[in-house]
C-alpha positions, 0 to 999 in steps of 0.5 A, a space after each residue: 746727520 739726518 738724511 730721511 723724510 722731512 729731514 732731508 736736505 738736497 743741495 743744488 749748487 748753480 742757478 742754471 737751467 740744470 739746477 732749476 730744472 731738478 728743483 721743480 721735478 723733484 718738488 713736482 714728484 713729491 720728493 722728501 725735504 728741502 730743495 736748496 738752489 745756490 745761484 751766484 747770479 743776483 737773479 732768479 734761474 732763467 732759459 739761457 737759450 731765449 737770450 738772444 731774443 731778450 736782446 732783441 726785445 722779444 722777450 723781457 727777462 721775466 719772461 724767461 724764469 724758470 720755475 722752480 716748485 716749492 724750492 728755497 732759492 739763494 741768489 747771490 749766494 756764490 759756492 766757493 767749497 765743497 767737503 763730500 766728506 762733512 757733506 757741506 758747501 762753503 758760502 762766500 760770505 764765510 757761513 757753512 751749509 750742510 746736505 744731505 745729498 748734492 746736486 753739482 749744476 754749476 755750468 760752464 764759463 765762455 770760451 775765451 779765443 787766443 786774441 791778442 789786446 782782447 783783455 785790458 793791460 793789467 789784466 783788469 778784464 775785457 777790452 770795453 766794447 767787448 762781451 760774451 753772451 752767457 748771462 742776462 747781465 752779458 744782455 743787458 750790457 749789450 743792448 746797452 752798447 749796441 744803442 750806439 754802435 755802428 758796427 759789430 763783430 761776432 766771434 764764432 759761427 756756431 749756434 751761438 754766433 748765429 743768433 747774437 748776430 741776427 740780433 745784433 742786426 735787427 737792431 740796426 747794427 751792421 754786424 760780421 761773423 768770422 768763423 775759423 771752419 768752412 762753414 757757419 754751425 758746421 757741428 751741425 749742418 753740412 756745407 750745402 746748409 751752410 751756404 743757405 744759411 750764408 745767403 739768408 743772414 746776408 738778407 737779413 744784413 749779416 756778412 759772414 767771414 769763414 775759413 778764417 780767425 781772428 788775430 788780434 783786436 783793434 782799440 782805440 782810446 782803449 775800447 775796441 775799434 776793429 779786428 784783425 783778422 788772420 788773413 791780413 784784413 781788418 774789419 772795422 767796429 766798436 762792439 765784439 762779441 765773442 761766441 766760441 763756445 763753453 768750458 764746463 765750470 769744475 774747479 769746486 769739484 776738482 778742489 773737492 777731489 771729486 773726478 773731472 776730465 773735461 767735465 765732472 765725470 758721472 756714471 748712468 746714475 749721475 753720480 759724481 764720484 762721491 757718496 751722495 754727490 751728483 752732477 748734471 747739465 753743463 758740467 758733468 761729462 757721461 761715457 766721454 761726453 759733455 754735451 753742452 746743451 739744454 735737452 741733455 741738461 734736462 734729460 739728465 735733470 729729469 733722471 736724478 729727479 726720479 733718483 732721488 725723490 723714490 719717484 723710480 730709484 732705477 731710473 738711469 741715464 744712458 745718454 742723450 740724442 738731441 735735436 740742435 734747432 734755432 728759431 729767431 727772427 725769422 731764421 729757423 733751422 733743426 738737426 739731428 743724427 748723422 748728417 754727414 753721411 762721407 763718414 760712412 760708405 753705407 748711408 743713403 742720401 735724400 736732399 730738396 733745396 728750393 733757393 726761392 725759399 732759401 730752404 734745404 732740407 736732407 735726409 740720412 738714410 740707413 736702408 729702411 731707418 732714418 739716422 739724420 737730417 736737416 732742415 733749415 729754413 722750413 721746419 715743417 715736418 720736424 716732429 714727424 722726422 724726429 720721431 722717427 729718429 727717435 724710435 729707429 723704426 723701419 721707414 714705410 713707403 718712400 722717405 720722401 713722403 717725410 719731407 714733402 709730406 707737410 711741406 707748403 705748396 709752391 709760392 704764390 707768384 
């Protein structure tokens, strides 16, 4: 089998922003032979994280390709097998393909949540009036329903559920978050930024249901038309959406005996337990942890890249420390680091909240070195604050230079 110069054959399965990302470095590197992306989905790779702007009509799908260099891409052509033995990937419509080195960048699937009548009987799928967020398909079937709905109901107050929410709202639907924790991204933000980030959907018409679940869905004439909640209320709508989080896709890696925890679990060279076998982005778990996120997806993308195309056959990836940042319709918010600083006896704390604004912005502090921080509601001085972060330098002068730094002058009365 050929597996050198022009003769090389890299196979990435999965059409996610992992898999382009890969393609167009390696091909951007002059990495040897061809790149062959397999997407299941019908389109071309595309930014998954713009998606909720694409509901809104911010962007429209073209906008959000992602390039892929002088990659072959195969859309609708969904992988069902993989032999690292034979070094070839089963098709769905029965052909054969060989490689010569693998890329797994399948994703993740939606979470579904435990809630009662949320499939229809029979098992034939979702509850109509029900969605995830995951695809341009998810979108366009949204938008479609959110035309005519009334009233909405989102699932989960993470990053996600924010932004489906704000959405939803700026097209005119009236729209609830229920949140299961005390607070709406609360991986992210502390409550003092949680309850800003309250103040400022409820402006922009989004009420917010926390410490709370839900039981069960409401239908009528066999579509949704409410949701009970666990504390005995029931909110009513005719569209659902479910935003509670990603389950890494491995099924062809356990089928194909490669090791999988929660994710495909790789070592610093991405490696994925089999000679010439990789995996990267969504799917893959590194030193216990699946990130779940685009800048770790790229970063990963970026080092196997390196790898494989001789560009630096050393790189390793050792981890990421990525910013989590949501910037849509007006509602913006950065964090990063340790920010909850009770989990340790030894962190300093600087905050500046201005309620006219509906700003917050806090500073976790070790000693001279900046270890976390949120900003909600005025990003200025992010770039400034995370290099800092990123380059674990001693602070100079007092740290609340950092936030004020940049930051625009009082309101005009």
């Amino acid at each position: 089998m050929g597996g050198a110069g022009a003769d090389r054959r890299i196979a990435v399965v999965g059409g996610g922003m992992a898999g382009a990302r890969f393609a167009e470095r390696y091909t951007a590197l002059g990495g040897p032979g061809t790149v062959t992306v397999h997407a299941a989905e019908a389109r071309a790779p595309y930014n998954r994280v713009l998606l909720a702007d694409v509901l809104t009509g911010r962007y429209d799908a073209e906008a959000i390709a992602l390039p892929l260099g002088t990659s072959r891409l195969r859309t609708g052509c969904a992988v069902v097998a993989v032999d690292p033995a034979a070094r070839t990937l089963g098709l769905a419509d029965g052909t054969v393909e060989p490689w010569d080195e693998l890329v797994l960048a399948t994703g993740a699937n939606p979470v579904l949540p435990p809630i009662r009548d949320l499939r229809r009987a029979g098992g034939g799928g979702l509850t109509e009036g029900v969605h995830t967020l995951r695809s341009l398909d998810d979108c366009a079937r949204l938008a479609e329903q959110a035309g005519t709905a009334r009233r909405a109901v989102v699932i989960g107050g993470g990053v996600l559920g924010v932004s489906a929410a704000r959405a939803l709202a700026a097209l005119g639907v009236r729209t609830g978050i229920v949140h299961r924790a005390a607070h709406l991204i609360d991986r992210q933000l502390d409550e003092e930024a949680g309850a800003v980030l309250r103040e400022r959907l409820a402006a922009l018409g989004v009420e917010t249901h926390c410490r709370n679940r839900a039981r069960a869905l409401a239908t009528a004439a066999e579509r949704a038309a409410g949701v009970h909640l666990a504390n005995g209320h029931l909110l009513d709508c005719d569209l659902v959406v479910l935003a509670c989080g990603a389950r890494p896709r491995t099924a062809l890696a356990r089928a194909a005996g490669l090791p999988v925890a929660t994710g495909v679990l790789v070592d610093d060279r991405l490696a994925a337990g089999a000679p010439h076998v990789h995996a990267i982005g969504d799917c893959a778990e590194h030193r216990g942890t699946v990130h779940g996120l685009a800048a770790p997806a790229w970063d990963q993308a970026d080092v196997l890249a390196l790898r494989l195309s001789g560009a630096d056959p050393g790189a390793r990836y050792t981890g990421s420390r990525p910013t989590s940042r949501l910037s849509t319709g007006g509602l913006e918010y950065a964090a990063f680091g340790a920010v909850d600083e009770t989990l340790d006896e030894g962190l300093d704390v600087l905050r500046l909240a201005d309620a006219t604004r509906g700003s917050y912005k806090k500073l976790v502090l070790r000693g001279d070195r900046l270890v976390g921080a949120i900003l909600l509601g005025d990003l200025a001085g992010l770039d400034v604050l995370a290099d800092a972060w990123e380059r674990d330098d001693p602070l100079t002068g007092h740290p609340l230079h950092l936030l004020t730094a940049a930051a625009p002058g009082p309101a005009p009365a």
